[in-house]
C-alpha positions as CSV (number, residue, x, y, z in Angstrom):
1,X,18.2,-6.8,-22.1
2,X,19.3,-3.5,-21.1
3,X,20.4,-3.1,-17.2
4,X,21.7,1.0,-16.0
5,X,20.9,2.8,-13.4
6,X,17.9,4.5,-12.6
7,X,17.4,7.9,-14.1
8,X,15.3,10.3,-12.4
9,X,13.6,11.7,-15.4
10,X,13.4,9.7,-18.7
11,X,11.9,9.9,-22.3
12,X,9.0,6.6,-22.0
13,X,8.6,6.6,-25.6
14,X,12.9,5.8,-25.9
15,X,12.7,3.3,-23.2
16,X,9.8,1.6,-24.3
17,X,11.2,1.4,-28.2
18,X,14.6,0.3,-26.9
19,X,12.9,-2.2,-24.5
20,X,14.6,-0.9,-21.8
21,X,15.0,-2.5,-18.4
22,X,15.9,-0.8,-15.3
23,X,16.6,-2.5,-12.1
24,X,18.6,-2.1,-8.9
25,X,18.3,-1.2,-5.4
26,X,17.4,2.3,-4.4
27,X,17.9,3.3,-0.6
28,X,14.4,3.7,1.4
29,X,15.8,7.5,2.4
30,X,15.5,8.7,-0.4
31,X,12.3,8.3,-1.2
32,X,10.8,11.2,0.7
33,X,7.1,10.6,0.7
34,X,7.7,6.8,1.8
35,X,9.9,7.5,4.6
36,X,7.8,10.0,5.8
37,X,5.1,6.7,6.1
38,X,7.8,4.6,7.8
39,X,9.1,4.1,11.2
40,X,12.7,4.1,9.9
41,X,13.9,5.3,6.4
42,X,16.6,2.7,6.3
43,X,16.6,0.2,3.9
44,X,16.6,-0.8,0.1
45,X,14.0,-1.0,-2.2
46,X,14.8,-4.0,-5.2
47,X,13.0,-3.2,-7.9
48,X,12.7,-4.2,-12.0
49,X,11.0,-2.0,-14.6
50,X,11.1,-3.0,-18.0
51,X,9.5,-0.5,-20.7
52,X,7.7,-2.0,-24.0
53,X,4.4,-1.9,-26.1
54,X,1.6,-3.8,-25.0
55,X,-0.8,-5.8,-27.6
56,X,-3.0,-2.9,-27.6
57,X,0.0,-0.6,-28.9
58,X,0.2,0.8,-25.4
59,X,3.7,2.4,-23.9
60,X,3.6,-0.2,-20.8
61,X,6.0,-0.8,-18.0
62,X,6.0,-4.1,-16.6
63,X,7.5,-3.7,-13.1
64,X,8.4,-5.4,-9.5
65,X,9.6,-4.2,-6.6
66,X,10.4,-5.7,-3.2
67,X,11.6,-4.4,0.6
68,X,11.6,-4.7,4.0
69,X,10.7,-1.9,5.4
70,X,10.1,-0.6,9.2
71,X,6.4,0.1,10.2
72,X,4.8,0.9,13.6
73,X,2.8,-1.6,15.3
74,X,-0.4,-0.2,16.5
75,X,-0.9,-2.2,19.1
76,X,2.2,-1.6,21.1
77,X,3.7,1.3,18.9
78,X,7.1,-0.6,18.7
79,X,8.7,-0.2,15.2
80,X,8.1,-3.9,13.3
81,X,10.0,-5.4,10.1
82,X,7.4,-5.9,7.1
83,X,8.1,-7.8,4.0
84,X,6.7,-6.1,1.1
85,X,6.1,-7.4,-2.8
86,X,4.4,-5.8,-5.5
87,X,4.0,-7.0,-9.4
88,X,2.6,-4.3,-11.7
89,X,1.6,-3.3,-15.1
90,X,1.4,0.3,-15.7
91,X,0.2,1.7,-19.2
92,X,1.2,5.3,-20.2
93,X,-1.7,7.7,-20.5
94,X,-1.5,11.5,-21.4
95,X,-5.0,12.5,-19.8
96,X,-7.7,11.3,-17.9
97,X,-10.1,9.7,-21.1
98,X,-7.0,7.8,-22.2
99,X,-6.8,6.4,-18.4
100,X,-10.4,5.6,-18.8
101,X,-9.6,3.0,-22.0
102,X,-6.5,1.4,-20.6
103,X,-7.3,-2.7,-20.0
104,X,-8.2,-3.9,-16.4
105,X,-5.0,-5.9,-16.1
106,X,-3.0,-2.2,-16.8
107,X,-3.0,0.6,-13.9
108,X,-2.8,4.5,-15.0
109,X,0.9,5.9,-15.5
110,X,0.3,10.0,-16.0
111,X,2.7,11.4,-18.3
112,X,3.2,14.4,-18.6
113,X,5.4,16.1,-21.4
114,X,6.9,12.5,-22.5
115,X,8.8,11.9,-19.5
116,X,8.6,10.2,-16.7
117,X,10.0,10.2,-12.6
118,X,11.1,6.1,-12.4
119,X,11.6,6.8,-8.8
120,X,7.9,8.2,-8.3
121,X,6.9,5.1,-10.1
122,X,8.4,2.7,-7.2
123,X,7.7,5.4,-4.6
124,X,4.0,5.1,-5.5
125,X,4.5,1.3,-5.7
126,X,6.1,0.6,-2.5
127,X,3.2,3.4,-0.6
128,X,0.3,0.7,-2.0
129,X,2.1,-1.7,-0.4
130,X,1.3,-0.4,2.9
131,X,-1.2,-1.9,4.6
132,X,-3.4,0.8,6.8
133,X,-2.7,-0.5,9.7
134,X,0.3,-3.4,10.8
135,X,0.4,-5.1,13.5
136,X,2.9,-7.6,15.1
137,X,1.3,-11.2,15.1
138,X,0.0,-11.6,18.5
139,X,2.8,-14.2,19.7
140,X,5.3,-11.2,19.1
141,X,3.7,-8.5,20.3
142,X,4.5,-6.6,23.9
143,X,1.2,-6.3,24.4
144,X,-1.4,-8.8,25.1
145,X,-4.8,-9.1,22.6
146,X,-8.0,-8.4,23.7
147,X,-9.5,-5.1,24.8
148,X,-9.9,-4.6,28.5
149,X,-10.7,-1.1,30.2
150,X,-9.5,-0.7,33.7
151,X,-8.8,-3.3,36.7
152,X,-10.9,-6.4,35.2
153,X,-11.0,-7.9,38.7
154,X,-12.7,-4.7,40.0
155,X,-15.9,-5.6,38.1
156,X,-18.5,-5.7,40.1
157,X,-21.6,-7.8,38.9
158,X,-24.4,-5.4,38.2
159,X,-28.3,-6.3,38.6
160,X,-29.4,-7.0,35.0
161,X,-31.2,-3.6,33.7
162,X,-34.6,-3.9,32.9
163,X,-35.4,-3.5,28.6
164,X,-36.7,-0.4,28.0
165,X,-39.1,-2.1,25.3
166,X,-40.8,-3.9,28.1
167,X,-43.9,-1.1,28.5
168,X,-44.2,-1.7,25.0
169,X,-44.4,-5.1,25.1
170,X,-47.0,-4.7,27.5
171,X,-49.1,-2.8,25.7
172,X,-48.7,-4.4,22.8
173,X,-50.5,-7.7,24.1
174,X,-53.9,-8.0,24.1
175,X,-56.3,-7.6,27.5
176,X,-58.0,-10.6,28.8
């Protein structure tokens, strides 16, 4: 096993016949398109890829990453730690009919003139991570759960309203 650092650009086909395997740590702030995403871009991303040949005579990586990364609570908009984990199996593919054969278990990889950017590979990793929306569990959270609008002791019980569907009930039973 092979362990260096993680070049930006890189041949798949000499990494994958050398069995090559990258890991490390690479800092949250440089990955442009994740911080963006993030409530703070500090932080390390730990991550392992490993290039090979699948069964199917596929150029694979076989890869994991890992981080803790800050997210925004959307309930009370305060800035929350989130653990995040990801295993995956990527298979190289040149164009989009060869992305169409690929086994289930194996997830696109586009590459494009035989090289590939390993740091867009965990920067699109670690962005499918992200959940949609995060929230603090409710225990944590500055604000309360539940949905109120306005002063809740200000409601005033209201005379039940009357179904519109009532005339048609009406009419729909038959005279006596």
């Amino acid at each position: 096993m092979s362990t260096s650092p993680l070049p930006r650009k890189a041949d798949i086909r000499k990494l994958a016949s050398s069995g090559t395997v990258l890991e490390g740590l690479v800092e949250i702030a440089t990955l442009e398109r994740a911080a963006v995403a993030l409530a703070d871009d500090s932080g390390v991303v730990t991550y392992r890829l490993e290039f090979g040949m699948s069964e199917e005579g596929i150029l694979s990586v076989d890869g994991c990453l890992e981080a803790v990364v800050q997210v925004q609570c959307q309930r009370c908009l305060e800035a929350m730690d989130l653990p995040l984990s990801s295993r995956f199996l990527l298979g190289a593919v040149w164009d989009d009919e060869q992305a169409r054969t690929l086994p289930k278990r194996m997830e696109p990889l586009l590459v494009l003139e035989d090289t590939v950017d390993t740091v867009a590979i965990i920067e699109d990793e670690l962005l499918l991570c992200l959940p949609f929306v995060a929230y603090h569990p409710p225990e944590a959270c500055s604000r309360k759960v539940g949905y109120r609008t306005g002063d809740m002791d200000s409601v005033v019980a209201e005379e039940p309203r009357k179904n519109p569907f009532d005339a048609l009930a009406a009419l729909k039973k038959p005279d006596k």
